[in-house]
C-alpha positions as a Markdown table, in Angstrom:
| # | Residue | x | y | z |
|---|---|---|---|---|
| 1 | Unk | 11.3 | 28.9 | -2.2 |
| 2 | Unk | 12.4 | 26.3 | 0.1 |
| 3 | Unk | 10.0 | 25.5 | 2.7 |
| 4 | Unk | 11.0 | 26.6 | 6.5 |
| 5 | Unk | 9.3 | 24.5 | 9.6 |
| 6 | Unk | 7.3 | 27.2 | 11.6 |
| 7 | Unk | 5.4 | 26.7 | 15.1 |
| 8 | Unk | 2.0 | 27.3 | 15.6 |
| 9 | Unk | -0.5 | 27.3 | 18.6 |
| 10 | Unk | -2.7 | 24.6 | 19.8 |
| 11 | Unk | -5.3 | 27.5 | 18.9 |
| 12 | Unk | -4.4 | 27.4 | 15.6 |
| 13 | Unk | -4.1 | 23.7 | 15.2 |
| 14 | Unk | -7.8 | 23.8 | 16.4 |
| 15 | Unk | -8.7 | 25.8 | 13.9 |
| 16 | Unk | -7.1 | 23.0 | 11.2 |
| 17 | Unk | -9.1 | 20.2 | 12.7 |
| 18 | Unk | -12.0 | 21.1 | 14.1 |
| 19 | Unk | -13.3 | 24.9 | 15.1 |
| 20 | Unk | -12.7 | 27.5 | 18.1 |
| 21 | Unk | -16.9 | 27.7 | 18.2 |
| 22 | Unk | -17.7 | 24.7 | 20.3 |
| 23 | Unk | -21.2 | 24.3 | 19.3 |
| 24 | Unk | -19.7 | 24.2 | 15.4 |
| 25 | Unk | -18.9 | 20.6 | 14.0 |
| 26 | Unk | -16.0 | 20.0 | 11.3 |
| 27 | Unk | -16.2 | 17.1 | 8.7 |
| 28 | Unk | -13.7 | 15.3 | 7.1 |
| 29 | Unk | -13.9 | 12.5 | 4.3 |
| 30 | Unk | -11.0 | 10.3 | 2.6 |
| 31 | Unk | -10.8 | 7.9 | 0.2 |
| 32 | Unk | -8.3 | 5.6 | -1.0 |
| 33 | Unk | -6.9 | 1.8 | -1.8 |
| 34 | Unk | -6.0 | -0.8 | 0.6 |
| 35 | Unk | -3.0 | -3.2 | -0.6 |
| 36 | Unk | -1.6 | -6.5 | 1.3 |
| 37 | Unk | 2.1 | -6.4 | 1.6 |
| 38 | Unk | 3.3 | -10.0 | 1.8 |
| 39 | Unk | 7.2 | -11.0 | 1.5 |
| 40 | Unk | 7.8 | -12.5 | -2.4 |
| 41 | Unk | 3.9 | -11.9 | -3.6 |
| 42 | Unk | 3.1 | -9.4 | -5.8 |
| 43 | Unk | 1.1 | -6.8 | -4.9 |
| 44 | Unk | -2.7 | -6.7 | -4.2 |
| 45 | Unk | -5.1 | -4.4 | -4.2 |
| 46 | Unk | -8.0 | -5.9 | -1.8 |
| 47 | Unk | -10.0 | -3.1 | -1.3 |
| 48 | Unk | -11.1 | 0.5 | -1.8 |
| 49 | Unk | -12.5 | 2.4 | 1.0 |
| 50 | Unk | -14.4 | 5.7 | 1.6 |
| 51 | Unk | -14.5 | 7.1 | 5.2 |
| 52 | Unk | -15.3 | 10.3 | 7.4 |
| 53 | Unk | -15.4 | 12.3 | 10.6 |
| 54 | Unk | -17.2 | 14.3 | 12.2 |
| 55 | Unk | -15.7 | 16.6 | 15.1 |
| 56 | Unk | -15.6 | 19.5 | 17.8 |
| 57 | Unk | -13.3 | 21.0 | 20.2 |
| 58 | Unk | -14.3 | 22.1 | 23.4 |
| 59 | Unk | -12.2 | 24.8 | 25.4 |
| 60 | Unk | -10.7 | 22.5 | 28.6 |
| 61 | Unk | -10.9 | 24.2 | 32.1 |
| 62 | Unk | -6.6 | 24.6 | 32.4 |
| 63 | Unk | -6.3 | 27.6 | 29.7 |
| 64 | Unk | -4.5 | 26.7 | 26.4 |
| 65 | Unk | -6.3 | 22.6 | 26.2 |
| 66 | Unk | -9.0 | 21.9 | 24.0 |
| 67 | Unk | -10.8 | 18.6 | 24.2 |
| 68 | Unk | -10.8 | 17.0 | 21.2 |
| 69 | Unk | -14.2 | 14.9 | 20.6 |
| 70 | Unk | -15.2 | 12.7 | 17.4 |
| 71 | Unk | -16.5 | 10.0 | 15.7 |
| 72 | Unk | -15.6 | 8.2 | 12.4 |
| 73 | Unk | -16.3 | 5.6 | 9.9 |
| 74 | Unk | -14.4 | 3.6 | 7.3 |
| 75 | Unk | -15.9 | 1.4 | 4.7 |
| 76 | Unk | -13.9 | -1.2 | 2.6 |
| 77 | Unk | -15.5 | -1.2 | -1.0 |
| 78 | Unk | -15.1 | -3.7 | -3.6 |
| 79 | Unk | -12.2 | -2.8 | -5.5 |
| 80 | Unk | -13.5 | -3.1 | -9.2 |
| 81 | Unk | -17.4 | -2.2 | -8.3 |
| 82 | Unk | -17.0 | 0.5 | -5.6 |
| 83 | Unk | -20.1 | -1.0 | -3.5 |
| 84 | Unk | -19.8 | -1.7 | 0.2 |
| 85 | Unk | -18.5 | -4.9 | 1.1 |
| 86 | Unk | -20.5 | -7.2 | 3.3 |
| 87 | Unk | -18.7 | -10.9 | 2.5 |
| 88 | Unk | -15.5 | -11.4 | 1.7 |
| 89 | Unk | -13.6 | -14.0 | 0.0 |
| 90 | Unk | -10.4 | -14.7 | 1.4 |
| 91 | Unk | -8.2 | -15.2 | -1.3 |
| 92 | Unk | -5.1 | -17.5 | 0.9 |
| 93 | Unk | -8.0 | -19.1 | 3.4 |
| 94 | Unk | -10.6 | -19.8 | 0.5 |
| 95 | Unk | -13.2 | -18.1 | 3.8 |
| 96 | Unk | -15.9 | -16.2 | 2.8 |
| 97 | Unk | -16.3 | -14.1 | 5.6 |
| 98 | Unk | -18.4 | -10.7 | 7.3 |
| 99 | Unk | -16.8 | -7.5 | 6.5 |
| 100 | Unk | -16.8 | -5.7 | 9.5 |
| 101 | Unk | -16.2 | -2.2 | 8.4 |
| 102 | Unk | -14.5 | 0.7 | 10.9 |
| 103 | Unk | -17.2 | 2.7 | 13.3 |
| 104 | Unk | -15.0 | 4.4 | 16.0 |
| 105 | Unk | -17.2 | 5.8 | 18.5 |
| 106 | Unk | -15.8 | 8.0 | 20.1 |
| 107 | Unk | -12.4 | 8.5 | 18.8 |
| 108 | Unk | -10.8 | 11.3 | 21.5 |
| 109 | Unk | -7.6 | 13.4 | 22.7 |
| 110 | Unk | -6.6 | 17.2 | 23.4 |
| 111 | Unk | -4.5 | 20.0 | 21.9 |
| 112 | Unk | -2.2 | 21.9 | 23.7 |
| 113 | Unk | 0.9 | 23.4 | 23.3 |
| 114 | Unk | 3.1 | 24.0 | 20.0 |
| 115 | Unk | 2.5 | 22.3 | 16.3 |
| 116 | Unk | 5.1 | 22.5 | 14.2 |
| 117 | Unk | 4.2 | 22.7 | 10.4 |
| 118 | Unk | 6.0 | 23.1 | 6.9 |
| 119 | Unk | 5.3 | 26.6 | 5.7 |
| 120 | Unk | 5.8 | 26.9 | 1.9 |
| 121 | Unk | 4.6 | 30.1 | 0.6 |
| 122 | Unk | 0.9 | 30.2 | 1.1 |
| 123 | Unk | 0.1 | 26.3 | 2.5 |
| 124 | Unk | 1.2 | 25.1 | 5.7 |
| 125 | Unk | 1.5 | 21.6 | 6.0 |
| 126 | Unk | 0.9 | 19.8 | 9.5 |
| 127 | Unk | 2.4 | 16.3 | 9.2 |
| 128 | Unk | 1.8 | 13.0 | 12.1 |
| 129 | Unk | 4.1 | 10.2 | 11.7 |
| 130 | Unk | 2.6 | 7.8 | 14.1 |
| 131 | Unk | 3.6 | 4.8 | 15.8 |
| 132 | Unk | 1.2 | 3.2 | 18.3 |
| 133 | Unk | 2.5 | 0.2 | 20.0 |
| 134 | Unk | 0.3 | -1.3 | 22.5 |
| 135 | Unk | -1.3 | -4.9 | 24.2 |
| 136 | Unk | -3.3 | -6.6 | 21.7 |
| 137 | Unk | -6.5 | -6.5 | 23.4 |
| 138 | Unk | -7.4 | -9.6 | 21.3 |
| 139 | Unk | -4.2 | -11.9 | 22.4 |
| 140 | Unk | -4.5 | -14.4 | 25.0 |
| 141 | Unk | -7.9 | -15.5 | 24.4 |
| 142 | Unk | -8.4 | -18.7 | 22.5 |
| 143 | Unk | -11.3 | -17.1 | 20.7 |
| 144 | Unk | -9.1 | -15.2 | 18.9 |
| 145 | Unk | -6.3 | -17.1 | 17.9 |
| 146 | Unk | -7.8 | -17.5 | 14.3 |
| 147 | Unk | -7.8 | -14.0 | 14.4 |
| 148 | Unk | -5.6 | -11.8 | 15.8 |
| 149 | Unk | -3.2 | -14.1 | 17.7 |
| 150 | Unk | 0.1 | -11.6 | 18.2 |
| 151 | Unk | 1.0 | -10.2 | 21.6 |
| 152 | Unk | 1.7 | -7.1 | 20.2 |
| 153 | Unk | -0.5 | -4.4 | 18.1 |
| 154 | Unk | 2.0 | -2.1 | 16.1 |
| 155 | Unk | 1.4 | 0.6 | 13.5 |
| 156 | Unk | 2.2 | 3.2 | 11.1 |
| 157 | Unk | -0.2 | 6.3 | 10.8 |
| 158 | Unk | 1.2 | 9.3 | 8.1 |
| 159 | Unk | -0.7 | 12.1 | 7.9 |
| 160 | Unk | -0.4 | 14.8 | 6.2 |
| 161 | Unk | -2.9 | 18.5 | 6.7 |
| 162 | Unk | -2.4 | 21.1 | 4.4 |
| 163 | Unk | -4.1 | 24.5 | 5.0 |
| 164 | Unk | -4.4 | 28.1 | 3.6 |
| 165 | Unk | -1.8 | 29.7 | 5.8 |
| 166 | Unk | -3.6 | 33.0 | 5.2 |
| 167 | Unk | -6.6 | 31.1 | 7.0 |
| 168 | Unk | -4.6 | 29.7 | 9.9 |
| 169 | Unk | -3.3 | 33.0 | 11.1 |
| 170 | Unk | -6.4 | 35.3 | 10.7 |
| 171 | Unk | -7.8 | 35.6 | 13.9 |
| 172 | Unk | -11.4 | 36.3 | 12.7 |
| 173 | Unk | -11.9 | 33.2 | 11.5 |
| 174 | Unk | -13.3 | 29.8 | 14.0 |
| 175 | Unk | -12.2 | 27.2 | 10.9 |
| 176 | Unk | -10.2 | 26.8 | 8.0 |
| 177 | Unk | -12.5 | 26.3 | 5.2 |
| 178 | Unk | -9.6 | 24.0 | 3.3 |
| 179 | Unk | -7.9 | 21.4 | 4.7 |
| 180 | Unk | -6.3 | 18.5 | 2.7 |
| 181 | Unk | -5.3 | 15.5 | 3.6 |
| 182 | Unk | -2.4 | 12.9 | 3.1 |
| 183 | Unk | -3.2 | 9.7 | 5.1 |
| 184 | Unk | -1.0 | 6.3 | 5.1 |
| 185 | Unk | -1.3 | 3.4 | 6.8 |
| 186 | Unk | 0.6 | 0.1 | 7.5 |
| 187 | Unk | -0.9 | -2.2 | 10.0 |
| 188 | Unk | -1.5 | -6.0 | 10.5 |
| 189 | Unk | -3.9 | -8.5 | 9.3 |
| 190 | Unk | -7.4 | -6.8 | 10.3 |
| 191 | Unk | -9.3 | -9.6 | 13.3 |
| 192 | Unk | -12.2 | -10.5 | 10.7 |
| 193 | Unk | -9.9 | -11.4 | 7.9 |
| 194 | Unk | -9.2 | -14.6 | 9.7 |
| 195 | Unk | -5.5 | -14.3 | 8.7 |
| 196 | Unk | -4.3 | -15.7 | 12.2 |
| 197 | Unk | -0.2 | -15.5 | 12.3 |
| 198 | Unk | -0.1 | -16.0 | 8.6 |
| 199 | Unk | 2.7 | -13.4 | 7.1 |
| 200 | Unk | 2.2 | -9.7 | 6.1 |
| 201 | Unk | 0.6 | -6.4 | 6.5 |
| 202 | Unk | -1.7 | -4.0 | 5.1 |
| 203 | Unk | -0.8 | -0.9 | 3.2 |
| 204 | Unk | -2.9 | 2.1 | 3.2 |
| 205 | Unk | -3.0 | 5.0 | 0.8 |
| 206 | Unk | -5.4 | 8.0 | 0.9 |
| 207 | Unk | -5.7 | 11.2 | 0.1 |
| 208 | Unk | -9.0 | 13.6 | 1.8 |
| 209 | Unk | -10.4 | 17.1 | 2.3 |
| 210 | Unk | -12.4 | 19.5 | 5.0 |
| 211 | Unk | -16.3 | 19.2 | 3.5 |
| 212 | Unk | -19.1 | 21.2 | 4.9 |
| 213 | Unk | -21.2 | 18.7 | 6.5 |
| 214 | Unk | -23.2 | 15.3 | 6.0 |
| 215 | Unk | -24.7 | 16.7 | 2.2 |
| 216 | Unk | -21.3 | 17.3 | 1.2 |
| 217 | Unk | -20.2 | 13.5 | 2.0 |
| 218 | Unk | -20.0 | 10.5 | -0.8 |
| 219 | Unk | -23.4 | 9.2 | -1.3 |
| 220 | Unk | -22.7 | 5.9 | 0.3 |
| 221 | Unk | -21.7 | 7.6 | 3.5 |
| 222 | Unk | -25.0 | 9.7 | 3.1 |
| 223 | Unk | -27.1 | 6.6 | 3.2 |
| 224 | Unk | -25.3 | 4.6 | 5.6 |
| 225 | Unk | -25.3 | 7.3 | 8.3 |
| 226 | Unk | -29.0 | 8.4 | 7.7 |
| 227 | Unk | -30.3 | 5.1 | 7.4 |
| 228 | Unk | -28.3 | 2.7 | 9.6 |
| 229 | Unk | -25.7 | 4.5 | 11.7 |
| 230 | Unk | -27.8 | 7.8 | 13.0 |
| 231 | Unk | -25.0 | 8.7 | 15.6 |
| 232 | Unk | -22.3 | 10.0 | 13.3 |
| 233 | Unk | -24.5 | 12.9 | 12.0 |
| 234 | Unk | -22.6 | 14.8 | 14.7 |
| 235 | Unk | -19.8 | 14.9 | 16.7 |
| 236 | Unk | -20.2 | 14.6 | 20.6 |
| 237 | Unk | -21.7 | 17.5 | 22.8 |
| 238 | Unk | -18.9 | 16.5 | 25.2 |
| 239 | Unk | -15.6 | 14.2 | 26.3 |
| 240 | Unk | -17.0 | 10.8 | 26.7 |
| 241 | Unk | -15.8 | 8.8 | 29.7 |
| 242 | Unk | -15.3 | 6.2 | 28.2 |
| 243 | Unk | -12.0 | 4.5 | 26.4 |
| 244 | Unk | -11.5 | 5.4 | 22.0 |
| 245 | Unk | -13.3 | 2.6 | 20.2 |
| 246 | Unk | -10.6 | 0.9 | 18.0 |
| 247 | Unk | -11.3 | -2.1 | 15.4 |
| 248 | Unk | -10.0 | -4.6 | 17.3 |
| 249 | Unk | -11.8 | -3.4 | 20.2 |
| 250 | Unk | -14.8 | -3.4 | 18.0 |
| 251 | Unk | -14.5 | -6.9 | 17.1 |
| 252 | Unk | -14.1 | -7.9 | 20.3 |
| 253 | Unk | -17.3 | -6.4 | 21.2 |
| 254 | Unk | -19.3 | -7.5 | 18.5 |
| 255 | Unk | -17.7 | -11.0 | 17.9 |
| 256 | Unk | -21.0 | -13.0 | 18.5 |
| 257 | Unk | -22.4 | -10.6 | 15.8 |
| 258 | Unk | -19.7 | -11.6 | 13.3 |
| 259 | Unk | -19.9 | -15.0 | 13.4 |
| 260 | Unk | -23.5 | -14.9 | 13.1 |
| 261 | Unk | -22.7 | -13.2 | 10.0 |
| 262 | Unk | -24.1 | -9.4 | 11.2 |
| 263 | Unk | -24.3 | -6.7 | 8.7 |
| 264 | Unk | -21.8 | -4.3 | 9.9 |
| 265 | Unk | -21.4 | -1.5 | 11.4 |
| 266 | Unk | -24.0 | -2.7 | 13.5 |
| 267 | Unk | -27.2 | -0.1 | 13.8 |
| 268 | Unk | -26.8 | 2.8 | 17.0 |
């Protein structure tokens, strides 16, 4: 059967990512390997990581909108041990150096309108290819020309969502209860890997799935969010007025923290 591309609602797309219930919270969890591309090396495998999400959509005023609310970590693990990474040693600087691990916070948009998905017999397959382009927020400042010196922050997100089209289309249910996930990356140099204007980018490559809430998450995220990082037991009640924490926005914030070697993320 050869698949055919299919529209769906924004109502249905909320259902795939978070729930039509507003006071109910979806979570998501991915894990995967982060490689540095470089032109003529071989390839590297610097890190693992394990991350999650936790989110809600919330019905907008103009009929047809849902707010879209979340927060979400990412932690880079040793790639041989697994553990959480706190120094690294920078193979091409000879640095050892903080990790400063992803805590977006909040991470934000809206749904509305038509999603187009690949329908292949029972799964339906919702795929993003991204391309944010944007200011570095980081350029221009001598602080960070060890950093993140380029003018310019540009990206590749892929993802891929793949849901029980039975699910998707049965109006009695709030929430898919499946929901895989494809998710690749390529992006620059992160800030606190110190990698300035050297050559090369980072390659991400993930795979992830719907769970039912903080229990169901890996272990490490279970004891980083209860013990350190308390906020991201739950999504927001509410849009926050206030801009989508990124990591190089995060750095920014927290540089001080960083180069007094801070265990990160830092404690909220």
């Amino acid at each position: 059967m050869v698949a055919e591309v299919r529209e769906f609602d924004a109502k249905n797309f909320v259902k795939v990512r978070a729930s039509l219930d507003a006071r109910e919270q979806s979570w998501l969890t991915w894990a995967g390997s982060i490689y540095a591309f470089i032109p003529g090396e071989k390839r590297q495998r610097l890190f693992k990581m394990v991350g999650m999400s936790v989110s809600r959509c919330i019905p907008a005023e103009q009929e047809g909108v849902w707010d879209f609310v979340s927060r979400e970590l990412t932690y880079y693990l040793d790639p041989n041990t697994n553990e959480i990474l706190h120094q690294w040693h920078n193979p091409w600087t000879g640095e050892t150096l903080p990790v400063m691990h992803v805590a977006n916070n909040p991470v934000q948009g809206y749904f509305q309108g038509q999603f187009p998905a690949q329908v292949d017999g029972e799964i339906a397959t919702f795929v993003f290819d991204l391309f944010p382009t944007y200011p570095n927020p980081l350029a221009g400042d001598d602080r960070f020309r060890e950093y993140s010196p380029q003018a310019i922050y540009q990206a590749a997100e892929l993802f891929k969502l793949t849901v029980p089209l039975a699910e998707l289309l049965n109006p009695e249910l709030n929430s898919v209860s499946q929901l895989h996930l494809g998710w690749d990356r390529i992006g620059p140099w992160l800030p606190w890997m110190k990698m300035g204007d050297r050559p090369g980018q980072l390659i991400y490559s993930a795979y992830g799935s719907k769970v039912g809430g903080l229990a169901e998450l890996p272990p490490q995220l279970q004891s980083e969010i209860n013990t350190r990082v308390p906020a991201y037991q739950s999504a927001p009640q509410s849009p926050q007025d206030e801009s989508d924490v990124t990591s190089w926005l995060y750095f920014k914030q927290h540089f001080a923290d960083y180069l007094a070697g801070a265990t990160f993320p830092i404690s909220e």
